[in-house]
N, CA, C and O of each residue as an XYZ file, in Angstrom:
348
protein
N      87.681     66.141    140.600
C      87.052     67.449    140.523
C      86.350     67.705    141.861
O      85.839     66.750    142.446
N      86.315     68.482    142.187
C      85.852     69.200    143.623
C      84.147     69.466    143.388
O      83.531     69.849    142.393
N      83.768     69.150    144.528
C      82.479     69.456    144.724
C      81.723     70.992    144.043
O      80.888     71.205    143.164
N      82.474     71.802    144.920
C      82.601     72.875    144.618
C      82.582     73.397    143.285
O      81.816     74.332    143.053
N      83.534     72.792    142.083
C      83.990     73.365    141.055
C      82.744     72.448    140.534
O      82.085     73.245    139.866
N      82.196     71.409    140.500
C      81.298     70.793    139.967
C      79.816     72.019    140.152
O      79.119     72.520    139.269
N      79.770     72.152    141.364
C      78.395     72.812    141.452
C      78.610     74.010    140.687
O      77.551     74.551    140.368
N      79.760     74.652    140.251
C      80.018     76.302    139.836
C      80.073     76.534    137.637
O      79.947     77.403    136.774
N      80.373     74.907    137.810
C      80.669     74.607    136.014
C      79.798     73.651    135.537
O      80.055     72.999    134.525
N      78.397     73.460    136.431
C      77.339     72.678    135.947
C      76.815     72.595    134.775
O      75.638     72.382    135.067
N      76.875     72.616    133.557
C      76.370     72.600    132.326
C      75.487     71.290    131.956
O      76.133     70.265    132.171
N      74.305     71.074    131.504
C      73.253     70.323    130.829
C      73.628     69.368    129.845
O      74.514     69.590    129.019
N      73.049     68.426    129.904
C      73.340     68.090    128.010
C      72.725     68.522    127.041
O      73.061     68.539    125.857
N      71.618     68.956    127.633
C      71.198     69.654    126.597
C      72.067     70.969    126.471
O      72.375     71.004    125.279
N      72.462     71.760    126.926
C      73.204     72.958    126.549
C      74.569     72.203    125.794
O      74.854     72.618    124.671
N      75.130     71.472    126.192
C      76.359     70.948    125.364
C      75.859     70.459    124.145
O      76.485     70.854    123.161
N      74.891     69.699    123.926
C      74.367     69.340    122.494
C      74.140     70.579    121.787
O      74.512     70.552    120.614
N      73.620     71.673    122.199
C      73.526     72.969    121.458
C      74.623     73.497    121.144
O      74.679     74.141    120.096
N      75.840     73.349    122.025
C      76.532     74.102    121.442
C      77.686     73.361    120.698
O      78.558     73.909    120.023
N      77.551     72.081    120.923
C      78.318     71.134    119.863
C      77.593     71.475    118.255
O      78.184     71.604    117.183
N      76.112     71.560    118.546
C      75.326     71.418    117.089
C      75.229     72.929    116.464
O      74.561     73.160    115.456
N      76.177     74.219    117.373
C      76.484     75.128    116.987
C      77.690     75.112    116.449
O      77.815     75.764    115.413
N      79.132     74.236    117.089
C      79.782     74.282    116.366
C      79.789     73.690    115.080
O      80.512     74.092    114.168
N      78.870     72.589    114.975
C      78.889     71.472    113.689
C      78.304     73.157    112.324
O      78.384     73.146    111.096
N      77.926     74.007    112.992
C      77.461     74.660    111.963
C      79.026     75.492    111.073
O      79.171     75.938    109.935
N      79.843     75.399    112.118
C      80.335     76.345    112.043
C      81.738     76.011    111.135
O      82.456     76.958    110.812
N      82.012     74.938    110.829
C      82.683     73.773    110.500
C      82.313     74.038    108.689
O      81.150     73.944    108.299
N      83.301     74.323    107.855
C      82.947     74.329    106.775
C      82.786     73.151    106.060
O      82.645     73.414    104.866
N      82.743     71.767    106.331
C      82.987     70.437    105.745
C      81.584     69.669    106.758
O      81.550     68.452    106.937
N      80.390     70.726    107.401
C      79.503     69.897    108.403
C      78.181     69.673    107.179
O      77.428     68.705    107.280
N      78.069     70.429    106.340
C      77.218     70.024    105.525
C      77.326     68.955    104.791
O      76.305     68.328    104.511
N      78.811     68.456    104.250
C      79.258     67.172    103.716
C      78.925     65.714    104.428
O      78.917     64.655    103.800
N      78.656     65.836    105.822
C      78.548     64.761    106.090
C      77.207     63.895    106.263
O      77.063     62.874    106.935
N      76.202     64.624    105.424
C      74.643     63.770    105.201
C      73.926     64.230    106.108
O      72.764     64.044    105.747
N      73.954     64.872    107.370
C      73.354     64.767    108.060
C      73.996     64.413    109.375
O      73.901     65.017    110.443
N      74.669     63.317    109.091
C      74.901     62.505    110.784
C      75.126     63.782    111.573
O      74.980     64.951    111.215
N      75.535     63.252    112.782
C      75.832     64.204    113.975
C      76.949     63.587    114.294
O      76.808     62.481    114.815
N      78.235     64.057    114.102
C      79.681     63.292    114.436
C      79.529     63.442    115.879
O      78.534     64.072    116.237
N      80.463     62.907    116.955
C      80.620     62.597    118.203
C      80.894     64.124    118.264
O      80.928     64.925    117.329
N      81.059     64.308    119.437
C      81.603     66.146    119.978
C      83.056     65.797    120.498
O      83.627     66.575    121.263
N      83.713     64.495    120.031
C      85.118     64.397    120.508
C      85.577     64.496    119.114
O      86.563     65.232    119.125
N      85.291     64.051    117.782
C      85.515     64.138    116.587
C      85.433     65.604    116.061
O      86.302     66.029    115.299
N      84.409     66.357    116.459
C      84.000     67.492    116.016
C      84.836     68.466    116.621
O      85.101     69.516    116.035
N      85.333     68.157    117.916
C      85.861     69.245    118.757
C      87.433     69.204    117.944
O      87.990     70.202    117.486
N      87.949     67.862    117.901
C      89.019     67.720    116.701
C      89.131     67.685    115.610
O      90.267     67.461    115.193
N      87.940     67.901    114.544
C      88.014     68.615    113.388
C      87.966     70.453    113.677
O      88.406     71.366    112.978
N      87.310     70.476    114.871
C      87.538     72.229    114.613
C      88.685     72.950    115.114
O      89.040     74.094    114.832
N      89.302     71.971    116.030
C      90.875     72.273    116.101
C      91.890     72.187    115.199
O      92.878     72.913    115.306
N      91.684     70.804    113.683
C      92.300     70.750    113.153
C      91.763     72.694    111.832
O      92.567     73.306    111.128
N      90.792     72.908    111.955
C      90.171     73.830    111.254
C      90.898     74.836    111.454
O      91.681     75.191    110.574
N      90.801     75.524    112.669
C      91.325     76.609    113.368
C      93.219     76.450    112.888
O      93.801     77.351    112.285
N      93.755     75.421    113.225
C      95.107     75.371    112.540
C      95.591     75.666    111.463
O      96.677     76.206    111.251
N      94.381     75.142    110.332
C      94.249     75.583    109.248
C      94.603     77.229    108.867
O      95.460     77.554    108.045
N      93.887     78.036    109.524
C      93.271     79.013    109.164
C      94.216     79.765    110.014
O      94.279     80.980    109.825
N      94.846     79.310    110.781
C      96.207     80.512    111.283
C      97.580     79.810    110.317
O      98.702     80.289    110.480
N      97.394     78.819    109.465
C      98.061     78.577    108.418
C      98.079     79.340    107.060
O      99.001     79.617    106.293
N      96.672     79.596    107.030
C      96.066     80.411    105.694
C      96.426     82.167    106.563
O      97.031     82.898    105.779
N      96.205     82.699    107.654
C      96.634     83.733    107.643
C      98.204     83.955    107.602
O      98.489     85.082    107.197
N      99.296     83.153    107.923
C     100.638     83.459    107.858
C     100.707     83.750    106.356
O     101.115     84.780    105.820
N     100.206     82.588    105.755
C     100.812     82.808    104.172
C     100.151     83.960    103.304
O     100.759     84.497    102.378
N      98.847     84.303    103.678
C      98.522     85.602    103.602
C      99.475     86.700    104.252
O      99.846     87.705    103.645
N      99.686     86.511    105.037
C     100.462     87.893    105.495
C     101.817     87.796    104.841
O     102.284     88.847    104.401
N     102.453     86.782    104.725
C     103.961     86.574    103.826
C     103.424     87.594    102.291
O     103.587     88.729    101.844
N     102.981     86.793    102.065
C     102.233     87.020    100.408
C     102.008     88.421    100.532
O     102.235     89.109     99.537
N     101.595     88.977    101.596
C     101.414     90.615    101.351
C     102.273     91.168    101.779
O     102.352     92.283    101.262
N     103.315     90.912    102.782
C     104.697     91.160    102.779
C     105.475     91.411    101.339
O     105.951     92.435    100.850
N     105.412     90.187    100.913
C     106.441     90.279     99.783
C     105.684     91.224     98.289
O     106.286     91.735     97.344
N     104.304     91.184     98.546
C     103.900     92.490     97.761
C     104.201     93.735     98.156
O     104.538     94.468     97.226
N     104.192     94.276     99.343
C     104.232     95.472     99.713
C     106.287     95.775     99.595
O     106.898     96.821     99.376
N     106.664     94.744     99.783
C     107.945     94.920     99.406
C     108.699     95.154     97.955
O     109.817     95.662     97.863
N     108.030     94.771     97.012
C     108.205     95.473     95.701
C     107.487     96.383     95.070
O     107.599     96.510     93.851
N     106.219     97.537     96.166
C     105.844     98.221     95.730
C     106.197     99.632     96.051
O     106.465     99.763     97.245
N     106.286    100.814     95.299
C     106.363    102.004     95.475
C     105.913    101.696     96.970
O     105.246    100.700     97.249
N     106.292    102.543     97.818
C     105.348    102.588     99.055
C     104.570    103.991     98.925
O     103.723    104.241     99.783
N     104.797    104.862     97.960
C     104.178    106.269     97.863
C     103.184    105.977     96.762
O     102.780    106.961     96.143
N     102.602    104.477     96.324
C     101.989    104.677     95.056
C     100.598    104.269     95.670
O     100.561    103.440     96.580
N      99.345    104.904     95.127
C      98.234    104.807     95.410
C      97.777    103.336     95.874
O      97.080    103.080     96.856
N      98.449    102.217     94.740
C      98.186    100.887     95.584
C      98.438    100.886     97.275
O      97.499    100.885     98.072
N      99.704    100.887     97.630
C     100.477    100.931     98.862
C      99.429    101.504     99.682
O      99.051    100.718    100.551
N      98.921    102.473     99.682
C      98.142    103.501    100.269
C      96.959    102.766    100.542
O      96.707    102.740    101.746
N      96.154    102.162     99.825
C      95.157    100.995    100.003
C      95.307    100.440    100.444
O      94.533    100.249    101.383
N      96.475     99.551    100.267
C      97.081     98.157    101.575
C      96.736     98.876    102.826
O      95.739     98.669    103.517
N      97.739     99.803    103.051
C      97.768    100.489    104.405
C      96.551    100.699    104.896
O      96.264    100.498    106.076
N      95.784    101.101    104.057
C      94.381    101.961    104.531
C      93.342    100.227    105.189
O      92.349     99.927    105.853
N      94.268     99.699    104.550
C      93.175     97.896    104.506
C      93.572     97.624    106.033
O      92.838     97.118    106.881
N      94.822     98.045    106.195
C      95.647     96.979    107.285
C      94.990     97.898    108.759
O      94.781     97.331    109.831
N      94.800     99.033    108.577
C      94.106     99.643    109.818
C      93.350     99.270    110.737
O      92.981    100.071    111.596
């Protein structure tokens, strides 16, 4: 790493502990763990495995409303709601 890029991306530990102990908040499974404070290499890879999750849970959401909107009237007041949702 370059001098340069060191002096320009200087960050604290204390600012990295904050914002590790921001992500631990953010983590729906951080209250389960008693308390501890997992490593920020564990945490940074549970919230990656999280985030995977959750563009997993939106595909199958969007399939799932695919294949609803595909057997519905598209002129019927439901349809019209979807649409009005999807805006």
């Amino acid at each position: 790493m370059s001098s340069r890029r060191s002096r320009a991306t200087t960050v604290s530990e204390e600012e990295i502990n904050e914002l590790i102990s921001r992500l631990q908040t953010l983590l729906p499974n951080a209250g389960r763990r008693g308390g501890n404070q997992a490593s920020a290499t564990k945490l940074l890879k549970e919230t990656c495995n999280y985030i995977k999750s959750l563009h997993r849970e939106v595909d199958d959401l969007s399939d799932r409303l695919s294949d609803l909107m595909a057997t519905m009237d598209q002129n019927s007041p439901g349809a019209e709601i979807i649409r009005s949702l999807l805006r």
